[in-house]
C-alpha angles and dihedrals in degrees: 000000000000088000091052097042085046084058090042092056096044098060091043079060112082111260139078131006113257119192124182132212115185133164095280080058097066099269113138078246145349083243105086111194090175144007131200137182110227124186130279078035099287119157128223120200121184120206143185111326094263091044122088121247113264127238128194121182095188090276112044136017120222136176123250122213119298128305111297083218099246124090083227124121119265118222122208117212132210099255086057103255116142102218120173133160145259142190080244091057127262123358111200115196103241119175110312096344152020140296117207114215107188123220115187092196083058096049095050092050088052083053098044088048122048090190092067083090088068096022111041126195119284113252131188115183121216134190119323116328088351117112128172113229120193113200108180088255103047142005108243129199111210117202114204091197092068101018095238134135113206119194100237094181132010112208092235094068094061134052088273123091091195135006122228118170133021113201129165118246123190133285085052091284136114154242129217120191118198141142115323090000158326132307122212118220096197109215154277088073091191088071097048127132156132087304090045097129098237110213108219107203099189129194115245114264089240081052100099101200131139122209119338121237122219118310136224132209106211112198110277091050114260120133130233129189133155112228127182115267129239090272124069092249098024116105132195136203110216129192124197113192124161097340102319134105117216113183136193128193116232097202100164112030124056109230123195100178134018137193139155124244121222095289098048091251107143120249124184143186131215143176093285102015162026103234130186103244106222119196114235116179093301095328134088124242107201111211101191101231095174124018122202138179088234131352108208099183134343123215120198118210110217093268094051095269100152124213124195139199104207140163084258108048139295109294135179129217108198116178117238 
């Protein structure tokens, strides 16, 4: 009740534009484990392990299959096939159920990390029965047709000791985080390989900051990404633009993602809410813009439209 007046509060207040989807909506349920931006701006919402996977397409939402049995996201491509993950390997939506495709690389992470049951392993789907994993060690491609998964890229043959997110970036092309850095996948993705010219884009030695979280591409460009500070509690919000780091302290707010909105003003998500990320010198002020009981994942549409998979529903925070 606190939680919901607190929301209600907050969108009579001037800002961003906030839309809701429950269970009453349409969704398989009110309860979102997981949330993904699909092309041509689909959504994808994951539920409780016996529910369907949502889908909105901006006027309806409709159920998909049934539940692939893992409380992962689960990506669209853009040739319209549903993938997701499992400790098992990867799950493709066929028909009325789902395929298992093992992967043993996949399997052996699941048993190595324990956290995988709360923080799956990144995807990005490619053209038809083609699918990007990222391990913390190497960037895979998986390719349904022959039922394969080849390393494209090992961590230890780039700037990055581990990898950590994939995220897509524009010009159909990608963005790894890692220790110390990104790393750029240049379009078109279709095309790429193990002769695809990875871009490091490494942090400057005097730059103290610990593993970065997932990046966004905001539309010019430029690249935001939260990282953890120096300190075991401090965070940091980081922006890379034509060659050159900026970097920001978090020192009292504990972000787990960062992106910019349209304007390049900063926007974050933690634990409990989506906050406005005011500069401040070279701090951050948060201003709490949605407040939730838990937010479980966060996906950013390319102009900084936030969607989030939260306890209470699916909602959207769309600067104005």
């Amino acid at each position: 009740g606190g939680c919901l007046l607190a929301t209600l509060a907050t969108l009579a207040q001037p800002g961003p534009r906030i839309t809701s989807w429950r269970a009453a909506d349409g969704l398989p349920q009110s309860d979102v484990l997981a949330v993904s931006v699909a092309p041509r701006g689909l959504i994808i919402t994951t539920h409780e392990l016996s529910l369907p996977v949502g889908r909105l397409d901006g006027f309806s939402v409709s159920s998909v299959s049934n539940s692939p049995g893992a409380p992962s996201r689960v990506y669209l491509s853009r040739s319209e096939q549903y993938w997701t993950v499992d400790r098992a390997g990867l799950m493709e939506q066929t028909g009325g159920g789902w395929n298992l495709h093992p992967v043993p690389e996949i399997t052996a992470e699941y048993r190595a990390n324990p956290i995988r049951a709360i923080r799956p392993v990144p995807l990005l789907p490619l053209e038809r029965n083609r699918v990007l994993v990222l391990l913390p060690e190497a960037l895979l491609e998986y390719d349904a047709a022959d039922r394969r998964a080849r390393t494209l890229l090992r961590a230890v043959d780039t700037p990055r000791d581990r990898f950590n997110e994939l995220a897509a970036g524009r010009e159909d092309g990608a963005w790894i985080s890692g220790l110390g850095g990104l790393l750029h996948l240049p379009g078109p993705l279709r095309k790429v390989s193990t002769n695809t010219p990875f871009e490091p884009v490494p942090l400057p030695q005097d730059l103290q900051a610990g593993m970065l979280q997932r990046p966004h591409e905001e539309r010019r460009g430029a690249v935001v990404v939260a990282a953890e500070g120096a300190g075991p509690s401090s965070r940091r919000v980081l922006r890379w633009e034509q060659g050159r780091w900026q970097h920001w302290e978090a020192p009292d707010v504990d972000v787990r993602q960062a992106w910019a909105g349209p304007d390049g003003e900063f926007w974050g998500q933690t634990s409990t809410a989506v906050v406005r990320l005011l500069p401040r010198a070279q701090s951050l002020v948060a201003e709490v813009i949605l407040p939730a009981r838990r937010i479980r994942d966060v996906a950013v549409e390319p102009l900084g439209a936030a969607w989030l998979a939260t306890s209470e529903g699916l909602f959207r925070v769309a600067p104005l």
